[in-house]
N, C-alpha and C positions, 0 to 999 in steps of 0.2 A: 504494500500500500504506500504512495505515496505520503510523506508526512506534513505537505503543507494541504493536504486534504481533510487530515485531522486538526479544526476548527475546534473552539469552545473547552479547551482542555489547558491547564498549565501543567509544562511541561517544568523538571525536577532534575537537577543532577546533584553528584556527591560534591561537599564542600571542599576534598580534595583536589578537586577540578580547579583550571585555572583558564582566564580571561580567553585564551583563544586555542588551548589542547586538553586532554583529554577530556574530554567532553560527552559523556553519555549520559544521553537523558532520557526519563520513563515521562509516559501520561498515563492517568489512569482513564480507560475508555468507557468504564462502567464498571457493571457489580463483580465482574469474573475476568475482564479485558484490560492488559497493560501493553502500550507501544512504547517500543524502544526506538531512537535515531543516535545518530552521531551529531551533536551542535554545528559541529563545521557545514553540515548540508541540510539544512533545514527544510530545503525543499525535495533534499531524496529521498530515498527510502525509510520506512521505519518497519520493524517487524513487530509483531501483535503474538504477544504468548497469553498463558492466561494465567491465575493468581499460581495456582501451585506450577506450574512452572517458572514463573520468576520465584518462588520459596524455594524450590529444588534448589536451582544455580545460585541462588543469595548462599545456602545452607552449604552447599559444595565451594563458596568461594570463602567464607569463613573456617570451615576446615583449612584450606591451603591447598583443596584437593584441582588449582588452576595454579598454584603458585609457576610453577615453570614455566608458562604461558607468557611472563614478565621479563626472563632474563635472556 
């Protein structure tokens, strides 16, 4: 889905983030729907998971079980 399609939502990212990189941001799109984009492209894509699938990978990135994915 495009993400500047998704209207009427504030979009959130971690306070880690900074002014013009790492920058991922959720909307929450309803009761069960969360979109994810990259800030730097606000008009491309976003993908749409839904609540326990972003708890999974929240759950799995506080393990460490993505740490290597960083270095």
């Amino acid at each position: 889905m495009a993400a500047d399609r998704i209207t009427g939502r504030t979009w959130v990212k971690a306070s880690a983030s900074d002014a013009l990189h790492d920058c991922v941001e959720l909307a929450r799109l309803g009761e069960n729907e969360i979109a994810v984009r990259n800030s730097r492209f606000p008009q491309g894509p976003a993908l749409v998971f839904t609540r326990s699938e972003i708890a999974a990978f929240v759950e799995g990135a506080t393990k460490g079980e993505f740490d290597g994915m960083t270095v």
